[in-house]
C-alpha positions as CSV (number, residue, x, y, z in Angstrom):
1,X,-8.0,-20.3,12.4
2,X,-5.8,-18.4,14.7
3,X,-3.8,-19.3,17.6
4,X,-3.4,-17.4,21.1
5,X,-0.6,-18.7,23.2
6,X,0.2,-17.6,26.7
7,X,3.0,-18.0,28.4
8,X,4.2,-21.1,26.0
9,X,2.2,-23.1,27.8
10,X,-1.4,-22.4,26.9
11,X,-2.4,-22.4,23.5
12,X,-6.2,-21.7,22.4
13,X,-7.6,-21.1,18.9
14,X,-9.4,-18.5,18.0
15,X,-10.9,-17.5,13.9
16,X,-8.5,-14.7,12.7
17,X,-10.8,-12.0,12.7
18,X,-11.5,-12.7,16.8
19,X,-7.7,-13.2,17.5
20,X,-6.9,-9.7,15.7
21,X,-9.6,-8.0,18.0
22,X,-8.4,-9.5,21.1
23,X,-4.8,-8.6,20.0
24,X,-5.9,-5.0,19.5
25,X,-7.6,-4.8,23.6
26,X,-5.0,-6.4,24.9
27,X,-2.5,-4.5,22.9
28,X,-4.4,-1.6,24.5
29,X,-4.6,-2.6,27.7
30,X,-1.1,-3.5,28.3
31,X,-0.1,-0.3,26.8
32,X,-1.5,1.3,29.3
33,X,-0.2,-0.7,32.1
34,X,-3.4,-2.2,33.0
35,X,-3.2,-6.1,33.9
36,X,-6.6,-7.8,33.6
37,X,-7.9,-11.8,33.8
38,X,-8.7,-13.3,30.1
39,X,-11.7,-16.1,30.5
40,X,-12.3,-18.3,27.0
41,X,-14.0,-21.7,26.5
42,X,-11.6,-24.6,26.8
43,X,-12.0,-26.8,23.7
44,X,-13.9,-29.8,23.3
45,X,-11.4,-32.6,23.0
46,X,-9.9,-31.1,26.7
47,X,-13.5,-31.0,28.0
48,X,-16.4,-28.7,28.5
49,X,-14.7,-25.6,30.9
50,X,-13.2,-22.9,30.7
51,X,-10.0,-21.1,31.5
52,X,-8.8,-17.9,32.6
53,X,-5.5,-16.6,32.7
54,X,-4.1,-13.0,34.1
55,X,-2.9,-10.7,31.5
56,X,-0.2,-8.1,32.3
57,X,2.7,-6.5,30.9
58,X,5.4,-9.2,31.6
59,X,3.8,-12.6,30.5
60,X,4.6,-13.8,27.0
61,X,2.0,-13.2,24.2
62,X,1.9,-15.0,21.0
63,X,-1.0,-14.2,18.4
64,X,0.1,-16.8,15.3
65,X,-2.7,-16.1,12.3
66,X,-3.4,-18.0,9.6
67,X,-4.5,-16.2,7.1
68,X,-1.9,-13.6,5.3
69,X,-4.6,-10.8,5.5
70,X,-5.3,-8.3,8.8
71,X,-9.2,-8.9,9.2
72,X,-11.6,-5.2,9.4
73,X,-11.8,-4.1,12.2
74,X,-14.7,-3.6,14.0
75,X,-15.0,-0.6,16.1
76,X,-18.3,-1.8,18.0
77,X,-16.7,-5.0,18.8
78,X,-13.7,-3.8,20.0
79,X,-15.4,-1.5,22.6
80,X,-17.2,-4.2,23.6
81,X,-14.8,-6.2,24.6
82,X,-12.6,-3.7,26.8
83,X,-16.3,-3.1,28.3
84,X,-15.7,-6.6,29.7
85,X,-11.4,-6.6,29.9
86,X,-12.4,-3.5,32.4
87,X,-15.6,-5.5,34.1
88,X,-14.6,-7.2,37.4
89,X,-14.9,-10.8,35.3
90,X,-12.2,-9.4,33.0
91,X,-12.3,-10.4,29.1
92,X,-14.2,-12.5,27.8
93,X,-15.1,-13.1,23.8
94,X,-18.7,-11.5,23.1
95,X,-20.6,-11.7,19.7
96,X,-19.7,-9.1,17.3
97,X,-22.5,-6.2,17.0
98,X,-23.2,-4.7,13.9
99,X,-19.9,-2.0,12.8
100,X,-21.6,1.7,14.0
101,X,-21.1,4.1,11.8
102,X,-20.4,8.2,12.6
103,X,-23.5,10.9,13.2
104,X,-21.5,12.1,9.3
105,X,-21.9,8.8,7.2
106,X,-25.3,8.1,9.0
107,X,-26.2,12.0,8.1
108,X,-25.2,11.2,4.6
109,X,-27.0,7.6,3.7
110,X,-30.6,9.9,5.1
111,X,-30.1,12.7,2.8
């Protein structure tokens, strides 16, 4: 388990292998010079909400894993999510789709 921490003030965990692709779109984003609103589920022992926080290129960014391994990643997944960081409801976490694989390896595993 993962933790996300914004700002010093706000810290959320995530599993590893979500923290490492939000890192990555966020990574991307900011890179870019794109700011962009972050919406997650607020845990249970602070209640049932949720919060969202704006994301640009000056706020402090902490992504603390727990595990001593960098998790796949997933190439679907990560598309999907800058699909939402670049929807007007900004990132949100969506359930991982299965990895695509290249017009080549799919071309391959037929044959």
């Amino acid at each position: 388990m993962g933790k996300f921490i914004y700002e010093g003030a706000i810290k959320v965990d995530f599993d590893d292998r979500v923290l490492a692709h939000l890192m990555v779109v966020i990574s991307a984003k900011l890179r870019r010079g794109e700011s962009f609103s972050f919406s997650f589920k607020d845990d249970p022992s602070i209640g049932n909400g949720r919060t969202t926080v704006w994301i640009h290129s000056h706020a402090s960014l902490v992504y603390k894993f727990y595990g001593s391994r960098q998790p796949p990643i997933n190439r679907a997944w990560i598309e999907a999510l800058i699909y939402t960081a670049n929807s007007i409801t900004g990132l949100h976490i969506v359930p991982e789709p299965p990895e695509r694989s290249d017009d080549a390896t799919a071309w391959i595993h037929e044959h």
